[in-house]
C-alpha positions, 0 to 999 in steps of 0.5 A, a space after each residue: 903591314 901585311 895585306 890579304 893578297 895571295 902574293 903578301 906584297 906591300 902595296 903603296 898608295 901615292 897621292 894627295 888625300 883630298 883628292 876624290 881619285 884617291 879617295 875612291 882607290 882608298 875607300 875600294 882597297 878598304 872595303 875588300 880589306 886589303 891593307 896599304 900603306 899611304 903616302 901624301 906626296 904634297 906633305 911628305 914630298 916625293 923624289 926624282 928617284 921614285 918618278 923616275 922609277 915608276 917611268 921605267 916600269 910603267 911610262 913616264 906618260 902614264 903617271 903624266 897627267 895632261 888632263 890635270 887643271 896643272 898642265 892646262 896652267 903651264 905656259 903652251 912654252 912650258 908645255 912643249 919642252 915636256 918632250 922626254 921623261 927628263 923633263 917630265 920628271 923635272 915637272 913632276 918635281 915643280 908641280 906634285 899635283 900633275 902627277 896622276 892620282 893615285 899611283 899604286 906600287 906593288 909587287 913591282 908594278 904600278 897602276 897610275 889612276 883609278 880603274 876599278 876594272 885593273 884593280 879587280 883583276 890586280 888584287 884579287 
């Protein structure tokens, strides 16, 4: 799928499509007509690769939602072992709905969330 940017990048939207987070990133790239391609990591799953892949570019803490109602239900032992992006990751996998939504991919980079300001600037 080809998109209107200049850079003719694909993009991916990783997340969940219930979620109202994901559903703004989702309605913004529509109404600019930027096309993407989106993946429900709750049904399709998502790899130790990717979480990992996306740690490297932009922070295990940033696609790390402490903030998430799944963080605040993990057991204060359970949360103190998430010290390092190994074990980050390792939550990730268990509970898919600790990862910040959405995760955008492209051109090499990732935005983790919604900031309507980034996206401005990112996908002009």
């Amino acid at each position: 799928m080809v998109n209107t940017l200049k850079t003719n990048a694909q993009i991916t939207v990783y997340g969940i499509p219930n979620c109202d987070t994901t559903q703004k990133a989702i309605t913004w790239l529509k109404k600019r007509k930027i096309n993407f391609v989106f993946h429900n990591y709750r049904e399709a799953g998502i790899t130790a690769g990717k979480l990992n892949e996306w740690s490297r570019l932009a922070g295990w803490g940033k696609i790390f939602n402490k903030k998430s109602a799944t963080w605040r239900s993990l057991t204060p032992r359970q949360q103190a072992m998430v010290t390092s992006q190994k074990a980050g990751v390792q939550v990730m996998l268990t509970h898919h709905s600790i990862i910040k939504r959405p995760v955008i991919e492209y051109n090499n980079k990732i935005i983790a969330g919604y900031n309507e300001a980034l996206y401005e600037h990112e996908f002009r």
